[in-house]
C-alpha positions in Angstrom: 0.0 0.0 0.0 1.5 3.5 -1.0 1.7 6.3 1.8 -1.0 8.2 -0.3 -3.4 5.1 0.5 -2.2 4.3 3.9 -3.1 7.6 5.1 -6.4 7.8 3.0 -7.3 4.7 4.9 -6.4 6.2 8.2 -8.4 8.5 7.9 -11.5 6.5 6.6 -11.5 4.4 9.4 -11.3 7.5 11.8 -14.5 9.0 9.9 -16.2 5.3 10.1 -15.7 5.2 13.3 -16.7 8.5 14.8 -20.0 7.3 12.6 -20.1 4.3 14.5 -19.9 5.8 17.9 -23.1 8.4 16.8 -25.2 5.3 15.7 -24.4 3.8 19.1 -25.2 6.3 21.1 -28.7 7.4 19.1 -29.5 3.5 19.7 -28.7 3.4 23.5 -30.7 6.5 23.9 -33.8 4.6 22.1 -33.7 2.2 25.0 -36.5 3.2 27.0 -38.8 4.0 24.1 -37.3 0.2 22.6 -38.8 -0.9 25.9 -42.0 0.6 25.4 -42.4 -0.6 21.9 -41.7 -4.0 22.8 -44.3 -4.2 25.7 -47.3 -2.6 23.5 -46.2 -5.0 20.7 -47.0 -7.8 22.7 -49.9 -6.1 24.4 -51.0 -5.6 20.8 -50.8 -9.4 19.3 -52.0 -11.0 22.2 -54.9 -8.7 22.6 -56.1 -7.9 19.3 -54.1 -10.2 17.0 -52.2 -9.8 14.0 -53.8 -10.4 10.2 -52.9 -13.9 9.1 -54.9 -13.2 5.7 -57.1 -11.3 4.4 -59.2 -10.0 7.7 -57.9 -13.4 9.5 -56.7 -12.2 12.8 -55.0 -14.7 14.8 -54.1 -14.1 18.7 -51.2 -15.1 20.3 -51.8 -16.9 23.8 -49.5 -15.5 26.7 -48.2 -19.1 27.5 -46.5 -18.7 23.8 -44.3 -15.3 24.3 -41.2 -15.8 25.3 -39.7 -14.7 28.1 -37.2 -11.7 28.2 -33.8 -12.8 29.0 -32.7 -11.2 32.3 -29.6 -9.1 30.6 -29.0 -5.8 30.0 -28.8 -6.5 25.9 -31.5 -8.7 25.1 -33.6 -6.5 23.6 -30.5 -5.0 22.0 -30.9 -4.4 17.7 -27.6 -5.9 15.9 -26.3 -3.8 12.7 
């Protein structure tokens, strides 16, 4: 690799990064709205249902959710 490109590259990984870091931090601050969303989706399914087809609406019994895993990342979206 010439200097010309080792230093372009330097510097593209500094800009990626610094990218990374913002998309990190706009995602950790969507936790407790992510938490939120979560609990009305399955408030939503098991209540009223989802469309199967057509105006089919099934429910989803509570016995078939899953249960949250007790860690601070399980709800956590991977990019």
């Amino acid at each position: 690799m010439t200097a010309e490109a080792a230093e372009w590259m330097e510097e593209e990984v500094k800009v990626q990064e610094c990218r990374y870091k913002g998309i990190v931090e706009e995602i950790d601050a969507l936790e407790p709205q992510r938490e939120q969303w979560t609990e009305d989706f399955l408030n939503i399914i098991q209540t009223k249902g989802f469309n199967v087809t057509g105006d089919q609406r099934r429910k989803i019994p509570k016995k078939d959710i899953p249960k949250k895993p007790d860690r601070p990342d399980a709800l956590r979206v991977i990019w």
